[in-house]
N, CA, C and O atoms as a CHARMM CRD file, in Angstrom:
* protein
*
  356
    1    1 UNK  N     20.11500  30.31600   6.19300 PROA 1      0.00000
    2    1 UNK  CA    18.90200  29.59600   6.47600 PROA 1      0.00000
    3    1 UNK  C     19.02500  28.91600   7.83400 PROA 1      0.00000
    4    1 UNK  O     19.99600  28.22600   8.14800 PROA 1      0.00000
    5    2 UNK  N     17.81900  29.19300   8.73600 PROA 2      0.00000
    6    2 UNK  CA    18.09900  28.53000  10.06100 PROA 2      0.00000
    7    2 UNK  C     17.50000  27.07300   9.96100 PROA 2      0.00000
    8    2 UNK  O     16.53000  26.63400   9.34200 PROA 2      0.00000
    9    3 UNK  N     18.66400  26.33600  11.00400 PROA 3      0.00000
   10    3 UNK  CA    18.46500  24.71100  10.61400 PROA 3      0.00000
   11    3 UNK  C     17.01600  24.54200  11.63900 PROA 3      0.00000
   12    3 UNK  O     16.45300  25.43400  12.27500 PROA 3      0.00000
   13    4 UNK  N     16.64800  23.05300  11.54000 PROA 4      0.00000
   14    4 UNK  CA    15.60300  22.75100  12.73200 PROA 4      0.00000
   15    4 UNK  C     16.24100  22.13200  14.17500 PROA 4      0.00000
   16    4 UNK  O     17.15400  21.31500  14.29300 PROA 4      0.00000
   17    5 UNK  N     15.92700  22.39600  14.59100 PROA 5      0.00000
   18    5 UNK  CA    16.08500  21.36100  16.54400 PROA 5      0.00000
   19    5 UNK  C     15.73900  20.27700  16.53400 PROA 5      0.00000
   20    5 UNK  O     14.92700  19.92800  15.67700 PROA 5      0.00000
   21    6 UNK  N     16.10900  19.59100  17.24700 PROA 6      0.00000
   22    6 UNK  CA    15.76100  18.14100  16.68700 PROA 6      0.00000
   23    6 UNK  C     14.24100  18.72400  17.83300 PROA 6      0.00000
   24    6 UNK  O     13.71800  17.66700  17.48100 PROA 6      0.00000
   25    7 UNK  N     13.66200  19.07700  18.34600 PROA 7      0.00000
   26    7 UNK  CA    12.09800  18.96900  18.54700 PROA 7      0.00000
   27    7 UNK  C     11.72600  19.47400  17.39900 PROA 7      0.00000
   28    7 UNK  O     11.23000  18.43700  16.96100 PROA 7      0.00000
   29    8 UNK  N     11.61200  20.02300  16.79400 PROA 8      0.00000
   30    8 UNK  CA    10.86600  20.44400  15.46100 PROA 8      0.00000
   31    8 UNK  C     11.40800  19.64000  14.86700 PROA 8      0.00000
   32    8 UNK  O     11.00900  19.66800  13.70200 PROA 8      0.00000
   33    9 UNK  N     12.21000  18.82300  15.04600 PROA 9      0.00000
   34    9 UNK  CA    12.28200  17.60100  13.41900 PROA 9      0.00000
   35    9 UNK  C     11.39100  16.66100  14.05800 PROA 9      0.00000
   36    9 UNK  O     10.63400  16.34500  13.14000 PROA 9      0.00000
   37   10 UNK  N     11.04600  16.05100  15.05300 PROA 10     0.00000
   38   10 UNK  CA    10.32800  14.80800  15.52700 PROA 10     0.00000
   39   10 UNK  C      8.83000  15.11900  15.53200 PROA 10     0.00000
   40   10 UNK  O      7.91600  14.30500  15.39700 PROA 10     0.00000
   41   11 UNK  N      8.71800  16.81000  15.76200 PROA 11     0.00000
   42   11 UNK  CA     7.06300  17.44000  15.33200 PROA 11     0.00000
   43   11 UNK  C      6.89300  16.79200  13.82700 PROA 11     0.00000
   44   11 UNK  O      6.00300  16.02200  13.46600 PROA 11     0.00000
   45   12 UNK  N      8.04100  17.33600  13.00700 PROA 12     0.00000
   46   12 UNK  CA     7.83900  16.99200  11.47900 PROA 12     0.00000
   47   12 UNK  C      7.44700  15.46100  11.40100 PROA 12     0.00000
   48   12 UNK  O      6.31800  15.16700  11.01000 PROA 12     0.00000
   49   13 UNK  N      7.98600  14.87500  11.61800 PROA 13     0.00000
   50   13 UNK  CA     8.17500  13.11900  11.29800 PROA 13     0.00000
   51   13 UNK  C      7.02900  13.12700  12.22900 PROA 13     0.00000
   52   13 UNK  O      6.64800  11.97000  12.05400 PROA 13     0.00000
   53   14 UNK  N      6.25200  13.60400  13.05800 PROA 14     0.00000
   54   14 UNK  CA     5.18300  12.86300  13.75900 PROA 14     0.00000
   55   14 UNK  C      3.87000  13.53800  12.20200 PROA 14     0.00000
   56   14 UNK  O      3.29900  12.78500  11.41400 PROA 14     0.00000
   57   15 UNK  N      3.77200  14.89500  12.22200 PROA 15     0.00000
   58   15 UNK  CA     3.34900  15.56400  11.18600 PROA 15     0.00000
   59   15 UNK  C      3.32500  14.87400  10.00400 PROA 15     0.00000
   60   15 UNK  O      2.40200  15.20800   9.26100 PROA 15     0.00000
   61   16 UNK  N      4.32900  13.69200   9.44400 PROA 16     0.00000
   62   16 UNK  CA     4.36900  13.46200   8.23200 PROA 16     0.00000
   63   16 UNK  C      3.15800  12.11800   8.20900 PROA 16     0.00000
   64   16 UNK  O      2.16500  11.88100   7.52000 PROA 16     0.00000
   65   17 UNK  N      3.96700  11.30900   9.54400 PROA 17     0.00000
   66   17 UNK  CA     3.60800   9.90100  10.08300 PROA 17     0.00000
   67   17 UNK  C      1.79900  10.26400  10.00500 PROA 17     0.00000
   68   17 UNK  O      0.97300   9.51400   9.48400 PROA 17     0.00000
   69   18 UNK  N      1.47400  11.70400  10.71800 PROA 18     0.00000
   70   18 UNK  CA    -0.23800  11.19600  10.66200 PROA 18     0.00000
   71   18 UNK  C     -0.62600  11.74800   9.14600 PROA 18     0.00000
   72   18 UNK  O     -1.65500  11.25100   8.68700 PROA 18     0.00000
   73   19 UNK  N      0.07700  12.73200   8.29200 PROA 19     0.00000
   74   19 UNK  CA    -0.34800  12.84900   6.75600 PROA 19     0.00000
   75   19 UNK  C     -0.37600  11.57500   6.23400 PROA 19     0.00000
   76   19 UNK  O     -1.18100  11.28700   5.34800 PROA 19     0.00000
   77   20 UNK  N      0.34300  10.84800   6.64000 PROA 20     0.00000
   78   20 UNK  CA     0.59400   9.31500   5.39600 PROA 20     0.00000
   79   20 UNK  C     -0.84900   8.11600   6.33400 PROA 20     0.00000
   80   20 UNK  O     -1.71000   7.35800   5.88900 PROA 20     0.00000
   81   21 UNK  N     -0.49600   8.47100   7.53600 PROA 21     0.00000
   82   21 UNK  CA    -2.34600   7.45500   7.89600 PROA 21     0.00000
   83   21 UNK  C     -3.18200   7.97300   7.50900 PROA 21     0.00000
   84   21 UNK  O     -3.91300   7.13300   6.98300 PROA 21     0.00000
   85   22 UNK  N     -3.80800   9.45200   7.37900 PROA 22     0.00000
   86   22 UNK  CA    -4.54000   9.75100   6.91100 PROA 22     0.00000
   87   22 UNK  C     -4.85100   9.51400   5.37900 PROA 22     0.00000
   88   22 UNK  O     -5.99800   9.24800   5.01800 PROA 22     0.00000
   89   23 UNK  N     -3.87300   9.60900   4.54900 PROA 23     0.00000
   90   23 UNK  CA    -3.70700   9.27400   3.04200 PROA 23     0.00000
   91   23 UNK  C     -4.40300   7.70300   3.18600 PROA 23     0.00000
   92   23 UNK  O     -5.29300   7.16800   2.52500 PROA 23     0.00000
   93   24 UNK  N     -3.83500   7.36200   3.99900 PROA 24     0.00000
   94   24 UNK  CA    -3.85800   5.55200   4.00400 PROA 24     0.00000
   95   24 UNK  C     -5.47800   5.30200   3.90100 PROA 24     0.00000
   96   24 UNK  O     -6.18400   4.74700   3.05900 PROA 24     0.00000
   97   25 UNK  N     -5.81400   6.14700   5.47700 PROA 25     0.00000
   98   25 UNK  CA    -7.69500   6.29800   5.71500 PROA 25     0.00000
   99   25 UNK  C     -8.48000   6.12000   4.75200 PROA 25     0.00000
  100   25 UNK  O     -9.40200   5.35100   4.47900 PROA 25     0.00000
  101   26 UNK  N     -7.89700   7.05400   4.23100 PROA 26     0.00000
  102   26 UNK  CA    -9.24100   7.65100   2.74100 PROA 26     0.00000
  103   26 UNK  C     -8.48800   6.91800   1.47600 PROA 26     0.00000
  104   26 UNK  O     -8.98700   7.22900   0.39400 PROA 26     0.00000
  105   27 UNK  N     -7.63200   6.21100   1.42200 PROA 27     0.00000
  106   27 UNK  CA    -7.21000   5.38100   0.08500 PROA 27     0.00000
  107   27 UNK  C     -7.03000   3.85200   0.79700 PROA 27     0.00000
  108   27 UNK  O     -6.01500   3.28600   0.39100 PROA 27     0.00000
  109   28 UNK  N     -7.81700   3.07700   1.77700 PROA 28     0.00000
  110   28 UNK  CA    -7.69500   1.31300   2.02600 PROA 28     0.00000
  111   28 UNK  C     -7.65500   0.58200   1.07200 PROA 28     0.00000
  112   28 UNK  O     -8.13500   0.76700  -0.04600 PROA 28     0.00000
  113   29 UNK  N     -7.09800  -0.25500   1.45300 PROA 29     0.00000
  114   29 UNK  CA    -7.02200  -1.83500   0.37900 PROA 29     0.00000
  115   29 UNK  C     -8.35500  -2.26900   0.78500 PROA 29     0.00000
  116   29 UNK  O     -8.83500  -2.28100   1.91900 PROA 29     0.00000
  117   30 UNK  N     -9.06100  -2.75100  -0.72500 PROA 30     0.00000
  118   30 UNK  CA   -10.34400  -3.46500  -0.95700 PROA 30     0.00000
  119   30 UNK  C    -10.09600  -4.65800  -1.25100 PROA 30     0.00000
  120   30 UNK  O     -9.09200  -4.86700  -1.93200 PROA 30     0.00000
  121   31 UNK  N    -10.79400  -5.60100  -0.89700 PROA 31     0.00000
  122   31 UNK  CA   -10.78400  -6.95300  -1.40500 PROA 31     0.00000
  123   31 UNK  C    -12.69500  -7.76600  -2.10600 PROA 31     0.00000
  124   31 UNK  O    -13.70900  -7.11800  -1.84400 PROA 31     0.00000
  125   32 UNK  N    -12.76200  -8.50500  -2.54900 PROA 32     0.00000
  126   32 UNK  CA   -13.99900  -9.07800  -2.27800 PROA 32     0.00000
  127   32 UNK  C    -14.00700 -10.88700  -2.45800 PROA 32     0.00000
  128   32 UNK  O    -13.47700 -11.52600  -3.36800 PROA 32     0.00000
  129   33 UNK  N    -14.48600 -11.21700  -1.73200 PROA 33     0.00000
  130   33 UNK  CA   -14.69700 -12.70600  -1.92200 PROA 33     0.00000
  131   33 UNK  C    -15.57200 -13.20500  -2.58200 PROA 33     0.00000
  132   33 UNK  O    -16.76400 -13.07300  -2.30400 PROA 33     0.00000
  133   34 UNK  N    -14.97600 -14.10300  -3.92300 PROA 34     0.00000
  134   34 UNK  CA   -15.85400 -14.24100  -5.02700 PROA 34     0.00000
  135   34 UNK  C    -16.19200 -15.91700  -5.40200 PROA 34     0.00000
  136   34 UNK  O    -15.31700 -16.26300  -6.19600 PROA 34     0.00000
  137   35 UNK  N    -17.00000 -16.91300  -5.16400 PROA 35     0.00000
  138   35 UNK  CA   -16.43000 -18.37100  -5.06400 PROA 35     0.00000
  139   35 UNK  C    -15.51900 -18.82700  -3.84900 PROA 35     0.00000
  140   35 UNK  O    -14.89800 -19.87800  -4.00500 PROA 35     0.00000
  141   36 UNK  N    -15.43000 -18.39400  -3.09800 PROA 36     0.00000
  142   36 UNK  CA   -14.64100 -18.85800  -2.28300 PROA 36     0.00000
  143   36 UNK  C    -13.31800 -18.05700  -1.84200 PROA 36     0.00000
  144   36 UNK  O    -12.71600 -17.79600  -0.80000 PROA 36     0.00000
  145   37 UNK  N    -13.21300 -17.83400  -3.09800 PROA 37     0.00000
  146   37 UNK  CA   -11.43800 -16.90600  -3.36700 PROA 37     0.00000
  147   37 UNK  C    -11.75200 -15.45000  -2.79700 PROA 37     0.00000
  148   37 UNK  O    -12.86700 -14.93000  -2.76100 PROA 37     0.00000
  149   38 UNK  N    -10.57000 -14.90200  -2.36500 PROA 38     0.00000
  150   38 UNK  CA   -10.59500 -13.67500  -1.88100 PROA 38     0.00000
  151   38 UNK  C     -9.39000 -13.38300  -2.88900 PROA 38     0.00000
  152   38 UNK  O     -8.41400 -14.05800  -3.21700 PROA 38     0.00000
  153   39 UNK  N     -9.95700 -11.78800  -3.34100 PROA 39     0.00000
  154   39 UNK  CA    -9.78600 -11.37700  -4.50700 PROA 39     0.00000
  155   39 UNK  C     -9.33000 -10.08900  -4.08900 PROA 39     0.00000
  156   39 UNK  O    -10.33700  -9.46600  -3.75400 PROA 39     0.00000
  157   40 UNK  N     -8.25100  -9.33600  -3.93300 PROA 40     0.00000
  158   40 UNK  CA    -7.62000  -7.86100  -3.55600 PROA 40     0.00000
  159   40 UNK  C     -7.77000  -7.30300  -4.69000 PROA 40     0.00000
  160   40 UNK  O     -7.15900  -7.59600  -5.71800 PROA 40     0.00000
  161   41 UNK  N     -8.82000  -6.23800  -4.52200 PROA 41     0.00000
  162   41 UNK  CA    -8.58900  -5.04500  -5.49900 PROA 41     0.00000
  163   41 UNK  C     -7.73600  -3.46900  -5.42200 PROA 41     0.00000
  164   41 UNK  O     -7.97000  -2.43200  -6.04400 PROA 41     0.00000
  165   42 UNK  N     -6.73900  -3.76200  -4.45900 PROA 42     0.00000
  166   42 UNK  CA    -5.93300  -2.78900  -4.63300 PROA 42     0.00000
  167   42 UNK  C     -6.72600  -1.90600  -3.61200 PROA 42     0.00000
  168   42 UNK  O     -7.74000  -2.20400  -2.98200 PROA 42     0.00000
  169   43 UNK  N     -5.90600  -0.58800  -3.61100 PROA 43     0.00000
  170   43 UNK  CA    -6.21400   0.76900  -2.69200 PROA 43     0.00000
  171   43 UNK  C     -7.19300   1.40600  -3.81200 PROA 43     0.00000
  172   43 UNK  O     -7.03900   1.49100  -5.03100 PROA 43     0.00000
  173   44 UNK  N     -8.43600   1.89300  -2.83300 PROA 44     0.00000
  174   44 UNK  CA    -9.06800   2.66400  -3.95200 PROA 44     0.00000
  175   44 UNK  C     -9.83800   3.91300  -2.85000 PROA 44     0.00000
  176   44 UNK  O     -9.51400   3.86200  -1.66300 PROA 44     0.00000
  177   45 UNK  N    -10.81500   4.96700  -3.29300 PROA 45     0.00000
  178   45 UNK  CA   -11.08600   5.87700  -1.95900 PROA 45     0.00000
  179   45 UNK  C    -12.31600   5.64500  -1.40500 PROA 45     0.00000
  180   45 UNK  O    -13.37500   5.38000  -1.97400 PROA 45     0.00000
  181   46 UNK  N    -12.11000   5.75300  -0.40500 PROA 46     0.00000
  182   46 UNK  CA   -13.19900   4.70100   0.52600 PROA 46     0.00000
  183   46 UNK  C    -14.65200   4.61200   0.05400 PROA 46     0.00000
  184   46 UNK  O    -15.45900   3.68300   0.08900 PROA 46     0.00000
  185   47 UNK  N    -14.75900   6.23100  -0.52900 PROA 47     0.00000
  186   47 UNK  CA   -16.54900   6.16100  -0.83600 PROA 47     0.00000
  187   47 UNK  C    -16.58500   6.04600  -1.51000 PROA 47     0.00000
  188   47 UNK  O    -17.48500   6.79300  -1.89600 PROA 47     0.00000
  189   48 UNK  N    -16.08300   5.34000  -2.59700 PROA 48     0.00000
  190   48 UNK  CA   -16.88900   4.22000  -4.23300 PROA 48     0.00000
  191   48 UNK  C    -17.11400   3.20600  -3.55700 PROA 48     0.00000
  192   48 UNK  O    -18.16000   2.76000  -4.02700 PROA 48     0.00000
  193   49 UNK  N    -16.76600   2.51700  -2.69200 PROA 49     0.00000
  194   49 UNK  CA   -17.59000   1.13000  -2.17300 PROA 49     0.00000
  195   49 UNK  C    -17.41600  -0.33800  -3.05800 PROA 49     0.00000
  196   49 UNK  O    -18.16600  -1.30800  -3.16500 PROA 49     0.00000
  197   50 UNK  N    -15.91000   0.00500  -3.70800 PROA 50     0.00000
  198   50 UNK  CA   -15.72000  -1.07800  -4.50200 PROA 50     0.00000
  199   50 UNK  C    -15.94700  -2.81800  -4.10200 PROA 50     0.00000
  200   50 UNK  O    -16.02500  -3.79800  -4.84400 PROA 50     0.00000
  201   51 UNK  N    -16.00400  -2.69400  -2.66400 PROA 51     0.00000
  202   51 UNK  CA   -15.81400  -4.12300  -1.70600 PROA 51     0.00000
  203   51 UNK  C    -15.88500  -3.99600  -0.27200 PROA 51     0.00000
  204   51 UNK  O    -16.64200  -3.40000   0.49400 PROA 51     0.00000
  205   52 UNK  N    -15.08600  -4.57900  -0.16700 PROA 52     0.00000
  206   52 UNK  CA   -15.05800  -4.57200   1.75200 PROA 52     0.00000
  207   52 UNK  C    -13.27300  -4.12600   1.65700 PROA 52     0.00000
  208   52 UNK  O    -12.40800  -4.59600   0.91800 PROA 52     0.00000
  209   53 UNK  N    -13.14600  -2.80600   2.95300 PROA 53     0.00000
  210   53 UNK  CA   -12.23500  -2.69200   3.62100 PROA 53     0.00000
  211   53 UNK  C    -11.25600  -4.37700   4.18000 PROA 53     0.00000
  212   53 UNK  O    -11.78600  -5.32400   4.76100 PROA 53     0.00000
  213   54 UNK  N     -9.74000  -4.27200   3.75700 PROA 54     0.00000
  214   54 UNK  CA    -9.08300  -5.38400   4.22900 PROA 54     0.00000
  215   54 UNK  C     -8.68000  -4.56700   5.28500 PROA 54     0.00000
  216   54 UNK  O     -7.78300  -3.75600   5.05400 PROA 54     0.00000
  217   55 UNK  N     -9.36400  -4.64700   6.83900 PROA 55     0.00000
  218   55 UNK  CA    -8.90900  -4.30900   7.64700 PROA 55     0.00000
  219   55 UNK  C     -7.66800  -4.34200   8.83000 PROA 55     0.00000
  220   55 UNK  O     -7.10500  -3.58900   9.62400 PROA 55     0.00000
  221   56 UNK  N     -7.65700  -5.68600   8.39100 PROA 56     0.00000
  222   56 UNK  CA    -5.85200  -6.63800   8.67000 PROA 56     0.00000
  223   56 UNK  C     -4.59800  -5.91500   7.92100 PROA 56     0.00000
  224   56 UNK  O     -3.41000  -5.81400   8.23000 PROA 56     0.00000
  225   57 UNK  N     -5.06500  -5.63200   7.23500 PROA 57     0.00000
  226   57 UNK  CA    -3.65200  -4.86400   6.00800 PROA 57     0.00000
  227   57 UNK  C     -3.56000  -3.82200   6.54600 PROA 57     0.00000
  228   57 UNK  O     -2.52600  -3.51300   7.13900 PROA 57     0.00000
  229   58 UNK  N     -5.11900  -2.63900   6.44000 PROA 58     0.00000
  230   58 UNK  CA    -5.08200  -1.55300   6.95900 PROA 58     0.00000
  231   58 UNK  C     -4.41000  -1.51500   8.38900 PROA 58     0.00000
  232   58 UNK  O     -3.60800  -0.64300   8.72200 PROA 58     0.00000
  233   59 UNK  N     -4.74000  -2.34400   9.03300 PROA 59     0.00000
  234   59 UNK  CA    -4.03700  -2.04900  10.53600 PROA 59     0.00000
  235   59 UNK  C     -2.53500  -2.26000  10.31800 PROA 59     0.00000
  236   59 UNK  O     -1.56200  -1.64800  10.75800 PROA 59     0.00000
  237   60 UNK  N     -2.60400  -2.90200   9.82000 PROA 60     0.00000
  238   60 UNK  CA    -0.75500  -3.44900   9.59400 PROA 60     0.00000
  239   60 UNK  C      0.19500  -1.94800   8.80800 PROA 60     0.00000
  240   60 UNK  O      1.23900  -1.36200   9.09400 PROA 60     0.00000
  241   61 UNK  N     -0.65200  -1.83000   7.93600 PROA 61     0.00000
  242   61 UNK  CA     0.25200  -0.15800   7.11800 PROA 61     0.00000
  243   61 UNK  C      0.07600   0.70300   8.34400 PROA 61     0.00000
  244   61 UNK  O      1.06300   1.28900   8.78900 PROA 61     0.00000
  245   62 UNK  N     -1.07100   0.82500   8.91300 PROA 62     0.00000
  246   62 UNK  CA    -0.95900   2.08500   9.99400 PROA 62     0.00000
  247   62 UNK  C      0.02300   1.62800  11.38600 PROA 62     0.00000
  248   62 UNK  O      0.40700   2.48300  12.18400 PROA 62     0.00000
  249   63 UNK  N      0.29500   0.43100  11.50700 PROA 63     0.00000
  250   63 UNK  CA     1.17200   0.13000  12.64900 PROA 63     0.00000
  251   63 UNK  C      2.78200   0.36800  11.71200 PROA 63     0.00000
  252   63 UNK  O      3.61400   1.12400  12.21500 PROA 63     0.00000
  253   64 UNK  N      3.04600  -0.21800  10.58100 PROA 64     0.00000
  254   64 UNK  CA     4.17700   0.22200  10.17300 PROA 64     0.00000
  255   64 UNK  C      5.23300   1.62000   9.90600 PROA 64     0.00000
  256   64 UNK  O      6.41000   1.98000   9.91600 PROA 64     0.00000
  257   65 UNK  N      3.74000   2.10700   9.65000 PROA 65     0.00000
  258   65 UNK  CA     3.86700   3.76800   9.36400 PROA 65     0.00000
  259   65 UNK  C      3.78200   4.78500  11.01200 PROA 65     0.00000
  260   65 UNK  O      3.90500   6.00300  10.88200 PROA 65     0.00000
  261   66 UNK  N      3.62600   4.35500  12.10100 PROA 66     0.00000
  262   66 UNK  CA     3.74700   4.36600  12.91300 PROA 66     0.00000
  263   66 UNK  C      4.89400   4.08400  13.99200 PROA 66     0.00000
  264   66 UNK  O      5.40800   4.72500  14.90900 PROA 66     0.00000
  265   67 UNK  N      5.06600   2.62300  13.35300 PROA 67     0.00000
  266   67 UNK  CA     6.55900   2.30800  14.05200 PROA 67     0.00000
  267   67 UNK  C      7.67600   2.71000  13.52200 PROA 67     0.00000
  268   67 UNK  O      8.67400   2.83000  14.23300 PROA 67     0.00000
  269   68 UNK  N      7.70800   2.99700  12.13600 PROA 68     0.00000
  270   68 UNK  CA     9.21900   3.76900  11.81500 PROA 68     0.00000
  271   68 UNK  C      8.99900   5.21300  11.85800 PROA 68     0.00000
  272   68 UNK  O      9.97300   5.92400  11.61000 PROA 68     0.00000
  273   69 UNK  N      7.81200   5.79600  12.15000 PROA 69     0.00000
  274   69 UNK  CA     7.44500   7.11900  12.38300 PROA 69     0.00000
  275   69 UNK  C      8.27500   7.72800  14.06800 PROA 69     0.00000
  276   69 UNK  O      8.69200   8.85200  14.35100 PROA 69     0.00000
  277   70 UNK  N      8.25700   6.52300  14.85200 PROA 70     0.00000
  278   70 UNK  CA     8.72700   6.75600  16.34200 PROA 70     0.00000
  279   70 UNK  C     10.28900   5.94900  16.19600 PROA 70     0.00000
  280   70 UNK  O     11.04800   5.89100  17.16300 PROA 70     0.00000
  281   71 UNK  N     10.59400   5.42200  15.01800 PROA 71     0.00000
  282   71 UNK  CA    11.99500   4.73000  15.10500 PROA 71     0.00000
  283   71 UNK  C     12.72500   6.11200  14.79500 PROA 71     0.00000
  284   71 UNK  O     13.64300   6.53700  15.49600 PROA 71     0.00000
  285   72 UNK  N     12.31100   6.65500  13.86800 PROA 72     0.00000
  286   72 UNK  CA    12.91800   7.62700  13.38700 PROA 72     0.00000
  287   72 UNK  C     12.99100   9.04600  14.42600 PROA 72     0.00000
  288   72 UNK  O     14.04800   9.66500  14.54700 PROA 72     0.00000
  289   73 UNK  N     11.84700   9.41600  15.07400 PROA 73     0.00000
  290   73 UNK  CA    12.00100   9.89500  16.35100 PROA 73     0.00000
  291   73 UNK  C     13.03600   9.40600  17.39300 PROA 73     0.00000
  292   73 UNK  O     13.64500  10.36400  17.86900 PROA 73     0.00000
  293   74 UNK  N     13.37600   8.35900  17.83300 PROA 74     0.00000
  294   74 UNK  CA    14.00600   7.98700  18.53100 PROA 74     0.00000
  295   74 UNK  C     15.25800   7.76500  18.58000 PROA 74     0.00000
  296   74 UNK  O     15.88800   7.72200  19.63600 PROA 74     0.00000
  297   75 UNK  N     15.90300   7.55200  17.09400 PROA 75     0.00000
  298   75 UNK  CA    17.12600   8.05200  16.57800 PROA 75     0.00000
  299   75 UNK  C     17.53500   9.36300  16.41900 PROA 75     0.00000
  300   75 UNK  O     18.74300   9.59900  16.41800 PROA 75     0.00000
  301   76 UNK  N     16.44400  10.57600  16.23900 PROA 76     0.00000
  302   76 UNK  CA    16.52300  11.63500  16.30000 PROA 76     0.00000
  303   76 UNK  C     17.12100  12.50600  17.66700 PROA 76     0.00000
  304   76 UNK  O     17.72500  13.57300  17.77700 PROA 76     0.00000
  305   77 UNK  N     16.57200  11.36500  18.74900 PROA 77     0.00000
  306   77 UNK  CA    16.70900  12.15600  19.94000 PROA 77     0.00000
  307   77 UNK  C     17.69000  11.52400  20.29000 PROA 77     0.00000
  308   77 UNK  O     18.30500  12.17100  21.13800 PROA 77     0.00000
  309   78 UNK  N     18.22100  10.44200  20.03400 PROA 78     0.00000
  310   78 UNK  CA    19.37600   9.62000  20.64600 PROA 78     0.00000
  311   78 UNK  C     20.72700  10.83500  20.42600 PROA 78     0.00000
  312   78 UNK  O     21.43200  11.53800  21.15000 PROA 78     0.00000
  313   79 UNK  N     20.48400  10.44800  18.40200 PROA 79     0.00000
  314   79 UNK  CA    21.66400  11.07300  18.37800 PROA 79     0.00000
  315   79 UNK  C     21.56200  12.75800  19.01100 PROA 79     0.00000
  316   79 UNK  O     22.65700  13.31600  18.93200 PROA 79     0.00000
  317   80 UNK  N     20.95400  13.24000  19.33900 PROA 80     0.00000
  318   80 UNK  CA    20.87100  14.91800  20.10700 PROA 80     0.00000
  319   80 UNK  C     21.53000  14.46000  21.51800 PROA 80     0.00000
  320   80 UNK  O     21.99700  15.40700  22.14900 PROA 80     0.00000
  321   81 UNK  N     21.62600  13.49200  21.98500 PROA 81     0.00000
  322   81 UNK  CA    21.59600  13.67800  23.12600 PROA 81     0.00000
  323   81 UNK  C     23.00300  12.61400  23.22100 PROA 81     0.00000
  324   81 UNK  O     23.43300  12.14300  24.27300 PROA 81     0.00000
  325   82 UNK  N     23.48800  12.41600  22.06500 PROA 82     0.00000
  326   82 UNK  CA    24.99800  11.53500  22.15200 PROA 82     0.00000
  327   82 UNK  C     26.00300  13.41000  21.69700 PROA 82     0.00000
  328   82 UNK  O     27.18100  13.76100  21.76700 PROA 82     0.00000
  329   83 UNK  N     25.13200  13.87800  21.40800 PROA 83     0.00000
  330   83 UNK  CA    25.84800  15.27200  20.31400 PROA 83     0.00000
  331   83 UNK  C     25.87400  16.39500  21.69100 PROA 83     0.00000
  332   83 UNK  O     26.52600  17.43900  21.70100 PROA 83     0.00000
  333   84 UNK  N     25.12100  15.96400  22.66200 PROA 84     0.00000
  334   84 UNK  CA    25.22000  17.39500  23.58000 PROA 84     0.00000
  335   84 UNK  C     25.92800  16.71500  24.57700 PROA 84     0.00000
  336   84 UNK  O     26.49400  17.49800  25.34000 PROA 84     0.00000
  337   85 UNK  N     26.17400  14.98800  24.95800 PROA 85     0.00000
  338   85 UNK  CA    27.27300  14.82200  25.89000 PROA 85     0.00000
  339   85 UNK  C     28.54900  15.21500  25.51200 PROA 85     0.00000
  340   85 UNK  O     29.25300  15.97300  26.18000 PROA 85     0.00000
  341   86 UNK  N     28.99600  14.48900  23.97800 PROA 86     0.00000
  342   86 UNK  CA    29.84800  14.79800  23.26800 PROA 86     0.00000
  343   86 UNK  C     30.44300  16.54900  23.49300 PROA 86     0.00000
  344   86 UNK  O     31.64500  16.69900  23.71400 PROA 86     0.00000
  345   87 UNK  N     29.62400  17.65800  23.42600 PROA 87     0.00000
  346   87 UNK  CA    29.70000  19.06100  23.63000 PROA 87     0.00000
  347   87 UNK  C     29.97100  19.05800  24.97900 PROA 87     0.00000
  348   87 UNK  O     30.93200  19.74800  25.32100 PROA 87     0.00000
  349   88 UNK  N     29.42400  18.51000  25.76100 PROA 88     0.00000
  350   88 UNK  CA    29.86300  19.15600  27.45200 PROA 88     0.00000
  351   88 UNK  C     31.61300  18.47200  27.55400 PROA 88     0.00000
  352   88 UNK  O     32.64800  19.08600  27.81300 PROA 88     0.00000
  353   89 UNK  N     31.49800  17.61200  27.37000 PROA 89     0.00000
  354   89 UNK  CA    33.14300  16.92900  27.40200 PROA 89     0.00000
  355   89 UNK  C     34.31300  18.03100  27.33600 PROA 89     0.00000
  356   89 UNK  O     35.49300  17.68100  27.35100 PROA 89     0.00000
């Protein structure tokens, strides 16, 4: 079985990173404010219209899922490129 390159592994992890925002898109955290209180009803899919989009959260999962999406890229390429000095030596 042929392995991947680390460019086709960082395609993957970018590939995975926008499957899981997209999941995120179409499944947001709802909330509604009821008396005063703000009331989270959990992730639900966008077009039942259970409440209002918590758009603070939403941004926050898509920046998280984002930043270890490029952490993990970036360890990917580090270590390739500690592994091909290592080889020229």
């Amino acid at each position: 079985m042929k392995r991947l390159n680390v460019k086709q592994k960082v395609f993957w992890v970018a590939v995975g990173s926008l499957a899981l925002a997209t999941v995120v898109m179409l499944f947001p955290p709802f909330y509604v404010q009821a008396q005063g209180n703000i009331v989270g009803l959990g992730h639900s899919f966008y077009f039942t219209g259970k409440g209002r989009v918590d758009t603070g959260l939403l941004l926050m999962i898509w920046f998280l899922i984002f930043a270890c999406g490029g952490l993990l890229s970036a360890f990917l390429l580090m270590t390739d490129k500690s592994s091909n000095e290592a080889d020229s030596k």
